[in-house]
N, CA, C, O and CB atoms as a CASP TS submission, in Angstrom:
PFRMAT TS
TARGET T0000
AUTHOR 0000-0000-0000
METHOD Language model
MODEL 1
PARENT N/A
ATOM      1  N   UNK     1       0.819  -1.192   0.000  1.00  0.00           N
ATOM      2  CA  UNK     1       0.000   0.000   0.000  1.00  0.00           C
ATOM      3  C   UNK     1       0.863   1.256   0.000  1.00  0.00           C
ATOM      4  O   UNK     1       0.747   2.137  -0.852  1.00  0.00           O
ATOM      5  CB  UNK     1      -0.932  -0.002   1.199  1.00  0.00           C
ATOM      6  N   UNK     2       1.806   1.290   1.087  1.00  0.00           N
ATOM      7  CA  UNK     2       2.733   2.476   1.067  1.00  0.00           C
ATOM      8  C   UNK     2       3.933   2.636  -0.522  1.00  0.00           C
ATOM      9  O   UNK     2       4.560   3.611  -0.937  1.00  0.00           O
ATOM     10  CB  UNK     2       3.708   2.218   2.658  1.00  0.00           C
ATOM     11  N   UNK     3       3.873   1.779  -0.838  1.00  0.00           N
ATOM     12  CA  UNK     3       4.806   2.021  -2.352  1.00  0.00           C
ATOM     13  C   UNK     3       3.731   2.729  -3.504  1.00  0.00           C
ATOM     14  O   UNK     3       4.167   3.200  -4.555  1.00  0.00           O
ATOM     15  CB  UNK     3       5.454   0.201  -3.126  1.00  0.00           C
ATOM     16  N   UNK     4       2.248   2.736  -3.151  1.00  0.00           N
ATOM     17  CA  UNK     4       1.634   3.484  -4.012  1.00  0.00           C
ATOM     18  C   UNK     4       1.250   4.568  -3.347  1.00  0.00           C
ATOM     19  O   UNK     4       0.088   4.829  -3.658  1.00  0.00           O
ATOM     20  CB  UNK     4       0.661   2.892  -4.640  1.00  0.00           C
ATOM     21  N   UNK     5       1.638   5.238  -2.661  1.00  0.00           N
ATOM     22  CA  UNK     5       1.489   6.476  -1.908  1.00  0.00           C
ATOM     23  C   UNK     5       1.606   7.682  -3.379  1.00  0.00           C
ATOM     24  O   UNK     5       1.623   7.443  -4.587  1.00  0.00           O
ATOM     25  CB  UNK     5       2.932   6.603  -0.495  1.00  0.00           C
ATOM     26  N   UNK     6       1.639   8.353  -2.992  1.00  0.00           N
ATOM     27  CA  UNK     6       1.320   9.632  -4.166  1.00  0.00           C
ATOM     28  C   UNK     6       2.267  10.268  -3.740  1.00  0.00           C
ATOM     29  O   UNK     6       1.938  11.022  -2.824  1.00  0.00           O
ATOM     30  CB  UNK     6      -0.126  10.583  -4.238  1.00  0.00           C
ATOM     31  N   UNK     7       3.667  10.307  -4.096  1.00  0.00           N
ATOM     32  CA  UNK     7       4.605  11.405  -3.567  1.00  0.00           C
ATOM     33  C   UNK     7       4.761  12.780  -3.806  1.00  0.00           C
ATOM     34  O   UNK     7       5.770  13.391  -3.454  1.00  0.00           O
ATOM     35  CB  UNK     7       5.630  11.107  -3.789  1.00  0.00           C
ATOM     36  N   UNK     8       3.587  13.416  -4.524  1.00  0.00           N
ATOM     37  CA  UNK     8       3.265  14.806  -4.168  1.00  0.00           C
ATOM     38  C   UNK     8       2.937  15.356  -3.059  1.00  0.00           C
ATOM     39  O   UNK     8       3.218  16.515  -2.754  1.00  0.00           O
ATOM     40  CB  UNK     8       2.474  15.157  -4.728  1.00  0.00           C
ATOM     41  N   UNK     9       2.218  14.434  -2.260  1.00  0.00           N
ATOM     42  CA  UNK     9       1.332  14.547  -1.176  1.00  0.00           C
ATOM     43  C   UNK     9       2.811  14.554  -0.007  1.00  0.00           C
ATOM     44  O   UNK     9       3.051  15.458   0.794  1.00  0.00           O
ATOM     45  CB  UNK     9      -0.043  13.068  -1.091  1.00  0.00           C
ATOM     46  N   UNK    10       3.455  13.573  -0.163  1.00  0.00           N
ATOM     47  CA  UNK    10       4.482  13.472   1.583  1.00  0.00           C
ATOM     48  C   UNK    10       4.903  14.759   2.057  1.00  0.00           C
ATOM     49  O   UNK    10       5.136  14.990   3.244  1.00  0.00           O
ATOM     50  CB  UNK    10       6.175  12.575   1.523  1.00  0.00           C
ATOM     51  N   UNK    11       5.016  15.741   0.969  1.00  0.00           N
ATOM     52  CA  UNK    11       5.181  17.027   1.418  1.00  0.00           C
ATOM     53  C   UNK    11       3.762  18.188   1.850  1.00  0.00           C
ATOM     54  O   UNK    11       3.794  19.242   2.485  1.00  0.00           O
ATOM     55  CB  UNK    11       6.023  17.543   0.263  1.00  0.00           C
ATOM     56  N   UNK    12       2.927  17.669   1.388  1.00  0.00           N
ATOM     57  CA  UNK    12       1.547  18.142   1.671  1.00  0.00           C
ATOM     58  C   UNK    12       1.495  18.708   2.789  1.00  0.00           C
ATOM     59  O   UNK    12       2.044  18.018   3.648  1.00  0.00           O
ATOM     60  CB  UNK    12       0.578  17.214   1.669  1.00  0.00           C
ATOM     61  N   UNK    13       1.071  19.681   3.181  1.00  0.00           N
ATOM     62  CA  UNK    13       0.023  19.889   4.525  1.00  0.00           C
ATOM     63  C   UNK    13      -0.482  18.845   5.465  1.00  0.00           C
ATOM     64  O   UNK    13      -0.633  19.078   6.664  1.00  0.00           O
ATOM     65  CB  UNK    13      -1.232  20.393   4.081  1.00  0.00           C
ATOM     66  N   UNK    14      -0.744  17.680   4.906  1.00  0.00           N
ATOM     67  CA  UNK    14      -0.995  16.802   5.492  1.00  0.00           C
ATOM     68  C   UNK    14       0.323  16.248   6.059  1.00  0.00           C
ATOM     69  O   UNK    14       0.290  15.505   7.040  1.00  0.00           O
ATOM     70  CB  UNK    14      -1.749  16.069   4.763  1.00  0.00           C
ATOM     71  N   UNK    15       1.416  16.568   5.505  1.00  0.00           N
ATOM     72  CA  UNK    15       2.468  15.695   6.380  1.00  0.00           C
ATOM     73  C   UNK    15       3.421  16.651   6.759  1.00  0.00           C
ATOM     74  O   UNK    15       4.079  16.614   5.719  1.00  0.00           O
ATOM     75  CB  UNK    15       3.231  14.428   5.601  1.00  0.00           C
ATOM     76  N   UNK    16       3.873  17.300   7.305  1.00  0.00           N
ATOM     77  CA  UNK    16       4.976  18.107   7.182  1.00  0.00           C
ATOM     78  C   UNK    16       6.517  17.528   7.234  1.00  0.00           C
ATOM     79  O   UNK    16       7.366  18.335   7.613  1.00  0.00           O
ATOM     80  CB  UNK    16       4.787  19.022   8.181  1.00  0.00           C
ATOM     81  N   UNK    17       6.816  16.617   6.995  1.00  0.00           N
ATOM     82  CA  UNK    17       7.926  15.921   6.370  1.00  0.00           C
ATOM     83  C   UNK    17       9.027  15.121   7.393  1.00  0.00           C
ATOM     84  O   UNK    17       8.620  14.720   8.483  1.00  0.00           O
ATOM     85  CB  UNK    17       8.667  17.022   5.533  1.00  0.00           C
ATOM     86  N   UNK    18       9.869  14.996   7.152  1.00  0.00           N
ATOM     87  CA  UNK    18      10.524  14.368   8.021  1.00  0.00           C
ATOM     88  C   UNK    18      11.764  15.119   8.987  1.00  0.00           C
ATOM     89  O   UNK    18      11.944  16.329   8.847  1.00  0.00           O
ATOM     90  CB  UNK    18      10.960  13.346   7.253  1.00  0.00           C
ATOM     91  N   UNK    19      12.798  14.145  10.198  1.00  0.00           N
ATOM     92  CA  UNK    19      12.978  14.478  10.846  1.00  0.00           C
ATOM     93  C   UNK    19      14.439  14.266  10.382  1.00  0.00           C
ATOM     94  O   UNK    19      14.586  13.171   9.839  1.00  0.00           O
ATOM     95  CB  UNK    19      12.301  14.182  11.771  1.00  0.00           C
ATOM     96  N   UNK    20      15.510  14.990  10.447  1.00  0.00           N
ATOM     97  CA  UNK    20      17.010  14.393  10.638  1.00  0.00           C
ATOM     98  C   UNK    20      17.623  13.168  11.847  1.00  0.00           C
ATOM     99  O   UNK    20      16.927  13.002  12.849  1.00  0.00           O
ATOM    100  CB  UNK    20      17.814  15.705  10.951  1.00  0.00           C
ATOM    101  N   UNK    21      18.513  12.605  11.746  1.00  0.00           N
ATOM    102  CA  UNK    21      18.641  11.421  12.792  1.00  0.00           C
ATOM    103  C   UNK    21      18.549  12.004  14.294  1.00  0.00           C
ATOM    104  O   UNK    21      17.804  11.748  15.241  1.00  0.00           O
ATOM    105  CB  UNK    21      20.154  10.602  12.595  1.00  0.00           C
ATOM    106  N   UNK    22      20.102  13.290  14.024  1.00  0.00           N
ATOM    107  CA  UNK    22      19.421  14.333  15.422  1.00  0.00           C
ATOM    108  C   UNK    22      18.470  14.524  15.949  1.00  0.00           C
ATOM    109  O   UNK    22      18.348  14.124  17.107  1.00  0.00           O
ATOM    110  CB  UNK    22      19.384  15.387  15.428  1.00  0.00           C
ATOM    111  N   UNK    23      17.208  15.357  15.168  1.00  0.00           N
ATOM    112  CA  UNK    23      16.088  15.903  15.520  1.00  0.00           C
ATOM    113  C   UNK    23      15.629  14.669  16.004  1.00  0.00           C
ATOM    114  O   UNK    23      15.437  14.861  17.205  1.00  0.00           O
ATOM    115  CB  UNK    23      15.293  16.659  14.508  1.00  0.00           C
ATOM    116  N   UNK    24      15.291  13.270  15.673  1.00  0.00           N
ATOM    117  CA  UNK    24      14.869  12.453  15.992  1.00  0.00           C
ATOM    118  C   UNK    24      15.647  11.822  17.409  1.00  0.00           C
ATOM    119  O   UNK    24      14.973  11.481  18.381  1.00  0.00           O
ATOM    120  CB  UNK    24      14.765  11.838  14.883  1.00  0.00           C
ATOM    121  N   UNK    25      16.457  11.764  17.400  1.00  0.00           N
ATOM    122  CA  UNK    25      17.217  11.743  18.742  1.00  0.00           C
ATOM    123  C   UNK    25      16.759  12.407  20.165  1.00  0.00           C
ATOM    124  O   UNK    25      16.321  12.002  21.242  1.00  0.00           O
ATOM    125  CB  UNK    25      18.433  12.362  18.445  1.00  0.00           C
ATOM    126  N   UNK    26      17.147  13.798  19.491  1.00  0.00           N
ATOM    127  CA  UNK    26      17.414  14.846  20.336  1.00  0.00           C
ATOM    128  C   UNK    26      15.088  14.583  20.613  1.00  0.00           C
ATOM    129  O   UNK    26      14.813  14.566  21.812  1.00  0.00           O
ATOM    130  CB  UNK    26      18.523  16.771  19.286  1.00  0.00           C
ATOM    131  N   UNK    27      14.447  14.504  20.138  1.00  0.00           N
ATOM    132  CA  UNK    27      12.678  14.091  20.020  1.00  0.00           C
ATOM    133  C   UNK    27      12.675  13.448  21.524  1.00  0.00           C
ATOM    134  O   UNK    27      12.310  13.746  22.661  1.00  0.00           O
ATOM    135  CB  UNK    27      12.081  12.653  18.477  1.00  0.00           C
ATOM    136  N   UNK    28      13.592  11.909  20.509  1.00  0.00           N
ATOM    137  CA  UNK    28      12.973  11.303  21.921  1.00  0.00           C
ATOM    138  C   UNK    28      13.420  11.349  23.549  1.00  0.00           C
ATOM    139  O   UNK    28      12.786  10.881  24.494  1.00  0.00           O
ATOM    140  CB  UNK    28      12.992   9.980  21.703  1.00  0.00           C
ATOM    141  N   UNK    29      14.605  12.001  23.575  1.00  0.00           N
ATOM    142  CA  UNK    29      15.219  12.728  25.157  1.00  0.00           C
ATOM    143  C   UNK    29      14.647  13.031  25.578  1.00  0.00           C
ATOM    144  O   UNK    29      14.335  12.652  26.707  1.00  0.00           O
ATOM    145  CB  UNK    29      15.979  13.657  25.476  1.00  0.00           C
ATOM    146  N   UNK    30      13.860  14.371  24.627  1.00  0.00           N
ATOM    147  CA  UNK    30      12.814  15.296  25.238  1.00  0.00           C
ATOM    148  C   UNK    30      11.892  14.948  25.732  1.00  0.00           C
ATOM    149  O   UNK    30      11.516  15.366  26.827  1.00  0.00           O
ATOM    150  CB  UNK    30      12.329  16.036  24.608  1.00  0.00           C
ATOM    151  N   UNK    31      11.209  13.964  24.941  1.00  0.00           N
ATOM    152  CA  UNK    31      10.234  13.685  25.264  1.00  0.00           C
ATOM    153  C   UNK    31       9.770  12.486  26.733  1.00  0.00           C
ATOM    154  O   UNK    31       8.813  12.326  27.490  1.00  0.00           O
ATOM    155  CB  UNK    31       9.944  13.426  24.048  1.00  0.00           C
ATOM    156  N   UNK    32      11.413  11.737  26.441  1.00  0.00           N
ATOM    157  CA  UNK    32      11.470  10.896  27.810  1.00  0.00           C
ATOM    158  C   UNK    32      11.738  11.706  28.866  1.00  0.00           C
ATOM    159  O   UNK    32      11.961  11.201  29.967  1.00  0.00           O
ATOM    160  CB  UNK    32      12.521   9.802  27.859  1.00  0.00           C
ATOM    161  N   UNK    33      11.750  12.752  28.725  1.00  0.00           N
ATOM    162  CA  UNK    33      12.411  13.848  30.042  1.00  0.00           C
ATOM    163  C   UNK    33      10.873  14.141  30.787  1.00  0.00           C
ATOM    164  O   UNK    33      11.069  14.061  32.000  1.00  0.00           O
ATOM    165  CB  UNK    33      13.366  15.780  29.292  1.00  0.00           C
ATOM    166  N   UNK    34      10.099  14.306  30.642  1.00  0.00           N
ATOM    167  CA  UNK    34       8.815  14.257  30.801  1.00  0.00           C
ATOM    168  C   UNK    34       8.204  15.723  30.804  1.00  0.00           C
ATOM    169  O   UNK    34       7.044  16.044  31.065  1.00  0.00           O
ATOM    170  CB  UNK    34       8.553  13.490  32.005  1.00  0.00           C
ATOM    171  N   UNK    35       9.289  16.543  30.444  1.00  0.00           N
ATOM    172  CA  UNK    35       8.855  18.219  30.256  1.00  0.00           C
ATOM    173  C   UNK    35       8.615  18.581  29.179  1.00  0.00           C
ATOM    174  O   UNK    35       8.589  19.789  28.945  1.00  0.00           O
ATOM    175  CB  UNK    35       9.749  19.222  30.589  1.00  0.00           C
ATOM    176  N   UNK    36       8.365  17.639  28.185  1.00  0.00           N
ATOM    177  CA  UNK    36       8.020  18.436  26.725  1.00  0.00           C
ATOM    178  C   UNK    36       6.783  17.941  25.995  1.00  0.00           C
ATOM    179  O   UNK    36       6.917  16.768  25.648  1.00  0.00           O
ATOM    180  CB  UNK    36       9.253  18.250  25.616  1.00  0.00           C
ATOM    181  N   UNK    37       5.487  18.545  25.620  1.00  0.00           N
ATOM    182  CA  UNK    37       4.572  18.430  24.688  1.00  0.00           C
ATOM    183  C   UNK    37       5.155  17.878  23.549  1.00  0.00           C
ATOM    184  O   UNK    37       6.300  18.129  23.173  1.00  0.00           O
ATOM    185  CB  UNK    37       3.962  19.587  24.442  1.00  0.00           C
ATOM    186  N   UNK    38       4.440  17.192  23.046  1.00  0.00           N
ATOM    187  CA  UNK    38       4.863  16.820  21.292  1.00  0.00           C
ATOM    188  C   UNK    38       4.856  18.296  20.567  1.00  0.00           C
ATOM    189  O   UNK    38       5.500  18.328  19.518  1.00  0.00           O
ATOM    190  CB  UNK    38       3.441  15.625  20.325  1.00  0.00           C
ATOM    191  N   UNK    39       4.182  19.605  20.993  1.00  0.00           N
ATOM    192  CA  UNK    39       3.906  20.601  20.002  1.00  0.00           C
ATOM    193  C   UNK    39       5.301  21.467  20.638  1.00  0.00           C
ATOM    194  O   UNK    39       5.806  22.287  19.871  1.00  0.00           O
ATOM    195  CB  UNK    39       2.125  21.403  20.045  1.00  0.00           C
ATOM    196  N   UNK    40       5.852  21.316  21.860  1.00  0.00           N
ATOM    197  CA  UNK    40       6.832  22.372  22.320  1.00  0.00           C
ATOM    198  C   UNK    40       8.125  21.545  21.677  1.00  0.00           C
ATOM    199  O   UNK    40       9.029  22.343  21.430  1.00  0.00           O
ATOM    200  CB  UNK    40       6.862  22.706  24.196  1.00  0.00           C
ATOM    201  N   UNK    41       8.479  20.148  21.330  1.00  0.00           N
ATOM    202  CA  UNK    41       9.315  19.597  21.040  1.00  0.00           C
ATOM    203  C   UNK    41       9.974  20.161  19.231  1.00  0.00           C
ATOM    204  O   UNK    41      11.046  20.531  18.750  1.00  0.00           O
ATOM    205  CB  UNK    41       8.756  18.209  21.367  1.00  0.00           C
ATOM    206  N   UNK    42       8.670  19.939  18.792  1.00  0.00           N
ATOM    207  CA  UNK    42       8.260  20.509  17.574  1.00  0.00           C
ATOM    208  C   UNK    42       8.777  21.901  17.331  1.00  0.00           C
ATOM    209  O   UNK    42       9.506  22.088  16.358  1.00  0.00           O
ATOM    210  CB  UNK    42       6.840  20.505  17.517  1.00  0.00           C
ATOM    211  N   UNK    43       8.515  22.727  17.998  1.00  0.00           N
ATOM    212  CA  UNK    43       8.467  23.901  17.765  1.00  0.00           C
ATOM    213  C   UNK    43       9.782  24.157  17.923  1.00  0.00           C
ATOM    214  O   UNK    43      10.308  25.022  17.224  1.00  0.00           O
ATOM    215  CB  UNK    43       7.586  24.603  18.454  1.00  0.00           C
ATOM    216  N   UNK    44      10.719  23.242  19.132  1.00  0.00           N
ATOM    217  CA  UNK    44      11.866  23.264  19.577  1.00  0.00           C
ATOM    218  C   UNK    44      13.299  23.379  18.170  1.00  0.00           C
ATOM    219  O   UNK    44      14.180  24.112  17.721  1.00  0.00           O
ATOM    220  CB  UNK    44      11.791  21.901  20.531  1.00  0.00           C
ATOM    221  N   UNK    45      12.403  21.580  17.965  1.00  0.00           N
ATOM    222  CA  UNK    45      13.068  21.481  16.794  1.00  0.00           C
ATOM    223  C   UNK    45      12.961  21.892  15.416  1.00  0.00           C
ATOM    224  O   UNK    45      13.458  21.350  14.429  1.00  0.00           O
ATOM    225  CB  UNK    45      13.142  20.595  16.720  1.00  0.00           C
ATOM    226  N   UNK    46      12.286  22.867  15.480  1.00  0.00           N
ATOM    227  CA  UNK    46      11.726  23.224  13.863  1.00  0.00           C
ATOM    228  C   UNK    46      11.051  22.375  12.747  1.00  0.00           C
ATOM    229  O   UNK    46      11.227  22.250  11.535  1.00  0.00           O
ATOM    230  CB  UNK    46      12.805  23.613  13.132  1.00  0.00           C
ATOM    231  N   UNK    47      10.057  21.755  13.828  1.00  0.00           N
ATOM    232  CA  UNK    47       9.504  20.662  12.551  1.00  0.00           C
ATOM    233  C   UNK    47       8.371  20.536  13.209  1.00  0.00           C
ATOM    234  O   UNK    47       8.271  20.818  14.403  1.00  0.00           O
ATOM    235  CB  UNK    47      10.316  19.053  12.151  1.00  0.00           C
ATOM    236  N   UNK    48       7.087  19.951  12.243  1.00  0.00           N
ATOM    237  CA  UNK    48       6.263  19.504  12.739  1.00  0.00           C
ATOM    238  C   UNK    48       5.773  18.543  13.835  1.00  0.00           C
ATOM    239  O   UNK    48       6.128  17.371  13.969  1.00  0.00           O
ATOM    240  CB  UNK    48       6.066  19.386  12.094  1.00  0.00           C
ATOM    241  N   UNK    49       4.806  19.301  14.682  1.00  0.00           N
ATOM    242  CA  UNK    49       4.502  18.156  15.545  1.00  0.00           C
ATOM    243  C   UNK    49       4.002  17.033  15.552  1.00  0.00           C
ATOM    244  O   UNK    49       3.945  16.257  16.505  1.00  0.00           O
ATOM    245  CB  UNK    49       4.038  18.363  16.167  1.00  0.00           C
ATOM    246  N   UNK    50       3.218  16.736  13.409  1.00  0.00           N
ATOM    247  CA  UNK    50       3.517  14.906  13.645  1.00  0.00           C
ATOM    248  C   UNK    50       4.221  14.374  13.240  1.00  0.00           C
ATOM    249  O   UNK    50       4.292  13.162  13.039  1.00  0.00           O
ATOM    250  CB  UNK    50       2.802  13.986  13.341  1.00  0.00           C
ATOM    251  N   UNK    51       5.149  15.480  12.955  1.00  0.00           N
ATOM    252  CA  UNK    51       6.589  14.388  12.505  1.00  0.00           C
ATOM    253  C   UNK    51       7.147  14.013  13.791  1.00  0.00           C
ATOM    254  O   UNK    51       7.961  13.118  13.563  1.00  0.00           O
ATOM    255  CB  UNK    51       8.021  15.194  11.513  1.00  0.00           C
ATOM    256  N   UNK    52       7.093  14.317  15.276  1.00  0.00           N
ATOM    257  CA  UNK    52       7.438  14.299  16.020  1.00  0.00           C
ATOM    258  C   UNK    52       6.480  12.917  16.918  1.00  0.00           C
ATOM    259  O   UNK    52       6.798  11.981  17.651  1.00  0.00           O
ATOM    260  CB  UNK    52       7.562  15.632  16.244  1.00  0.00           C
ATOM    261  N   UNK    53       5.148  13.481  16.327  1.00  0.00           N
ATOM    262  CA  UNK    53       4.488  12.046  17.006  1.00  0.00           C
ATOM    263  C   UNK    53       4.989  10.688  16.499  1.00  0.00           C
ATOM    264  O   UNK    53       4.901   9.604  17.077  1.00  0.00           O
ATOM    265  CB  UNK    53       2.881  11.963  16.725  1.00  0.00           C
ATOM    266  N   UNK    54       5.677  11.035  14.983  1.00  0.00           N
ATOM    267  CA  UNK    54       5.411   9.637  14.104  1.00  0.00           C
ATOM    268  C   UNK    54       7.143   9.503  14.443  1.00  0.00           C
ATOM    269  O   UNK    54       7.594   8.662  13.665  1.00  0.00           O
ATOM    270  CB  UNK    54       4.668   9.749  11.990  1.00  0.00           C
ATOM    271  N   UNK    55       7.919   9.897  15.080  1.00  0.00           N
ATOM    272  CA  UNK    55       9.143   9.950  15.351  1.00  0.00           C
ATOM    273  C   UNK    55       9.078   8.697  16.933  1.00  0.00           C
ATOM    274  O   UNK    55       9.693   7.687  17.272  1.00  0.00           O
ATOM    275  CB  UNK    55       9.627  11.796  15.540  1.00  0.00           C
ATOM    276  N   UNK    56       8.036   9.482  17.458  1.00  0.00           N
ATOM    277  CA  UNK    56       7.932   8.772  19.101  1.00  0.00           C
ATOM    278  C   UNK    56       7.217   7.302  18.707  1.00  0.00           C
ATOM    279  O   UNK    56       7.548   6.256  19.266  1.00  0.00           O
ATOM    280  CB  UNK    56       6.689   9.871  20.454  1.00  0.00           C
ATOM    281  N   UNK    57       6.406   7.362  17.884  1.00  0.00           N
ATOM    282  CA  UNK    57       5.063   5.979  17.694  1.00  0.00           C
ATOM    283  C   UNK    57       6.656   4.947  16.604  1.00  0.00           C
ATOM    284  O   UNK    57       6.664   3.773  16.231  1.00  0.00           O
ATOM    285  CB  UNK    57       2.673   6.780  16.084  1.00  0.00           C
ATOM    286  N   UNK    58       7.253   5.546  16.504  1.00  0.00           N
ATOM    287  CA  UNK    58       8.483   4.664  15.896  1.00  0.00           C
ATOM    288  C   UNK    58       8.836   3.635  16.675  1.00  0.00           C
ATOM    289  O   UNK    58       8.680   2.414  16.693  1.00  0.00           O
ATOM    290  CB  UNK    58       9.756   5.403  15.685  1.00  0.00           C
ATOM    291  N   UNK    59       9.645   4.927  17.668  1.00  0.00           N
ATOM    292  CA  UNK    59      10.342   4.238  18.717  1.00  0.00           C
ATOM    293  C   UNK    59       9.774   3.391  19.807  1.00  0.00           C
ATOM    294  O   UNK    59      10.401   2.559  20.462  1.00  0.00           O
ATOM    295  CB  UNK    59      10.966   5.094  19.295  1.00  0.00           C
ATOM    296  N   UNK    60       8.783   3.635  19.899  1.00  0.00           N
ATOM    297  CA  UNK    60       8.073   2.802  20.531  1.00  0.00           C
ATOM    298  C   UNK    60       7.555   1.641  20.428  1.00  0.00           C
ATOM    299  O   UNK    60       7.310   0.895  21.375  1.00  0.00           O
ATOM    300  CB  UNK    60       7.473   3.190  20.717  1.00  0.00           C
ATOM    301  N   UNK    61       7.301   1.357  18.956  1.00  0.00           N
ATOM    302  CA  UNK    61       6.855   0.300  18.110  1.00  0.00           C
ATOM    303  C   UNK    61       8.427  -0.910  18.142  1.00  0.00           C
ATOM    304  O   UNK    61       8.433  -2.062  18.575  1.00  0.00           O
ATOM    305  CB  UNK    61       6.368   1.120  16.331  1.00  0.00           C
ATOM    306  N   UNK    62       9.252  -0.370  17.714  1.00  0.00           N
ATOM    307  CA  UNK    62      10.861  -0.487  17.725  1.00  0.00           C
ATOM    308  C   UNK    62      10.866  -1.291  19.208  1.00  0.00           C
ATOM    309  O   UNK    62      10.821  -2.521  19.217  1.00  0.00           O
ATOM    310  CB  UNK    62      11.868   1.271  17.683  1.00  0.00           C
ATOM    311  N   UNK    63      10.926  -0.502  20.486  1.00  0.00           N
ATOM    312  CA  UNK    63      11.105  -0.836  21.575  1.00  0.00           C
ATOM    313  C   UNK    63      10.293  -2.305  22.300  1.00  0.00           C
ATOM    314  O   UNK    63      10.792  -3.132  23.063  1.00  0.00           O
ATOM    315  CB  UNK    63      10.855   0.359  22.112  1.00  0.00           C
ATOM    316  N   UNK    64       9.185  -2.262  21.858  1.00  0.00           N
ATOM    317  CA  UNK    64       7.795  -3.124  22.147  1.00  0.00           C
ATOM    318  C   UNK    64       8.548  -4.443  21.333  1.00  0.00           C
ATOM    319  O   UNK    64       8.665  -5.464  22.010  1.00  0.00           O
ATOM    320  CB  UNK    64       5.966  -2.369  21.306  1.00  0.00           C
ATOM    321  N   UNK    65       9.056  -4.480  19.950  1.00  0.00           N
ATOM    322  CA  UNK    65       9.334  -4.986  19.261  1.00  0.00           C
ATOM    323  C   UNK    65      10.297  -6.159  19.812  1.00  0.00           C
ATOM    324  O   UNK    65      10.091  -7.372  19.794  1.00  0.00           O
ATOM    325  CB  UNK    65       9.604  -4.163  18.478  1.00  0.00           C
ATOM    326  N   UNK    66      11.546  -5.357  20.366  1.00  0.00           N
ATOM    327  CA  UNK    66      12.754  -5.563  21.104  1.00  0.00           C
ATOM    328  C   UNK    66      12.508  -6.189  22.534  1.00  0.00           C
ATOM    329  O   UNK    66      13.285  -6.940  23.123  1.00  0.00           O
ATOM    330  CB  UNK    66      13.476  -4.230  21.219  1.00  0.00           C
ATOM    331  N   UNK    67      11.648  -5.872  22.848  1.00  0.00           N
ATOM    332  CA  UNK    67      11.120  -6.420  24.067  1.00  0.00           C
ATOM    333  C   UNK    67      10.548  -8.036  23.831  1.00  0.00           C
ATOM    334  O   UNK    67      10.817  -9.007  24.539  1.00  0.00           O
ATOM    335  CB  UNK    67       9.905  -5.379  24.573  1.00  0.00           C
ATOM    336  N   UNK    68       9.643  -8.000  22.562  1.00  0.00           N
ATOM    337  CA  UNK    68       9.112  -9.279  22.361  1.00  0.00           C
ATOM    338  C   UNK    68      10.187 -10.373  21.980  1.00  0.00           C
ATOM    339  O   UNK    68      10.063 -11.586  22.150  1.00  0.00           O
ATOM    340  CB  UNK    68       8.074  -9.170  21.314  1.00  0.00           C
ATOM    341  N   UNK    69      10.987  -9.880  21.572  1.00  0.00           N
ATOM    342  CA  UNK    69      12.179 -10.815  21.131  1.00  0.00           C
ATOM    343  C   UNK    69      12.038 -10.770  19.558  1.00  0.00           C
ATOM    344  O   UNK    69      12.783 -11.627  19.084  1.00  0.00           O
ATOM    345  CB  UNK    69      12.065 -12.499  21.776  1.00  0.00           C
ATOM    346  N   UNK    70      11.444 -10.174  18.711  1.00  0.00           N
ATOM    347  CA  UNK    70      11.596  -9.935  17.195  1.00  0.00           C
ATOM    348  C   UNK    70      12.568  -9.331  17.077  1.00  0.00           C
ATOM    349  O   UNK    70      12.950  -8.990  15.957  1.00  0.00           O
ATOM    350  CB  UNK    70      10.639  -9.278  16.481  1.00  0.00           C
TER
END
C-alpha cells in the first residue's frame, strides 16, 4: 500500500515531512524527560509536531518490538 502512496502529497500539509537522525534523537530525550509536549518539542526542533508524534510511535513500536524478542 505504502509504495503506491502519491509522492506529491508526503510534502503536503498533510504531512509536514521528516525528521534528521538528530532531531529524531534529540525528540525522543525530550520527550522521555517528561517536560516536553509533542507541540513544544516541535516547535523546539523546527519541525512539525507529527513528525514528532510519528518519530515517538516509531520508537516505541521499535522498543515493544525488542522487548518481544523480534
Amino acid at each position: 500500500m505504502l509504495d503506491r502512496a502519491d509522492p506529491r502529497r508526503a510534502t503536503s500539509s498533510a504531512m509536514s515531512g521528516r525528521m534528521d537522525d538528530r532531531q529524531a534523537l534529540a525528540a525522543i530525550v525530550l520527550w522521555n524527560s517528561g517536560h516536553f509536549d509533542t507541540a513544544d518539542i516541535g516547535e523546539l526542533l523546527k519541525v512539525g509536531e507529527d513528525a514528532v508524534c510519528r518519530t515517538l510511535h516509531a520508537a516505541r513500536t521499535i522498543v515493544a518490538g525488542a522487548a518481544d524478542g523480534r
